[in-house]
C-alpha positions in Angstrom: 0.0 0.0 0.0 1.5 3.2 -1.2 2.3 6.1 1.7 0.3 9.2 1.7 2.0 12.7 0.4 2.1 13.8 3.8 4.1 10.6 5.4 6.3 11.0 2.7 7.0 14.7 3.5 7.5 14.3 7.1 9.4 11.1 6.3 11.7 13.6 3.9 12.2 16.6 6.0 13.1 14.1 8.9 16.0 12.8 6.4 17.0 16.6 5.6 16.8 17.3 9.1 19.1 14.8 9.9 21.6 14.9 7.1 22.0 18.7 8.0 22.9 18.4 11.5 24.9 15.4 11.2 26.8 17.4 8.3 27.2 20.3 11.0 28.0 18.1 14.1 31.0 16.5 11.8 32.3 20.1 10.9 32.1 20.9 14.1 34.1 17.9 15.6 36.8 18.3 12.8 37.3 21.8 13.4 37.7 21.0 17.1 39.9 18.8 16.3 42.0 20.5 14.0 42.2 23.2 16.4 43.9 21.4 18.8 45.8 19.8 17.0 47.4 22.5 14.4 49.5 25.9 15.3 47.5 29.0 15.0 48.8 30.1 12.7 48.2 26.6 10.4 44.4 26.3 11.7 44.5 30.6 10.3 45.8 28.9 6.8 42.5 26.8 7.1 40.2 29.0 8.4 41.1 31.3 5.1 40.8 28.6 2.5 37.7 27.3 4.4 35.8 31.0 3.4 37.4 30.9 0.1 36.0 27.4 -0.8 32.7 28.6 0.7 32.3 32.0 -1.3 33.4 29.6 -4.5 30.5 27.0 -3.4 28.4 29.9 -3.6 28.9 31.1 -7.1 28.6 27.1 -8.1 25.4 27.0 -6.5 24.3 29.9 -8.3 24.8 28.8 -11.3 28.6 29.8 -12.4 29.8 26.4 -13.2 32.4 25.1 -15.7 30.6 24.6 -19.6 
């Protein structure tokens, strides 16, 4: 018997849900991580390339991708 629309809604924002925090909870135990274990001035090196990759993510998901 097939699922109604609105079981499979809440069944797929339940996934989201949890694919988005679970995504968050691991960046936040690898920067953690990295924190301690990397100089300042190494986990500075990361912290730059982390914004850079994130403002490139951006244009990508906008639309600017390669041909």
């Amino acid at each position: 018997m097939p699922d109604s629309l609105r079981s499979q809604t809440v069944r797929g924002l339940l996934w989201s849900f949890l694919e988005s925090a679970g995504l968050k909870g691991v960046q936040f135990v690898v920067g953690v991580v990295l924190a301690r274990v990397l100089f300042p001035e190494q986990f500075g090196l990361i912290g730059m390339l982390a914004i850079f990759m994130a403002v490139a993510q951006t244009f990508i998901d906008s639309g600017f991708g390669l041909p």
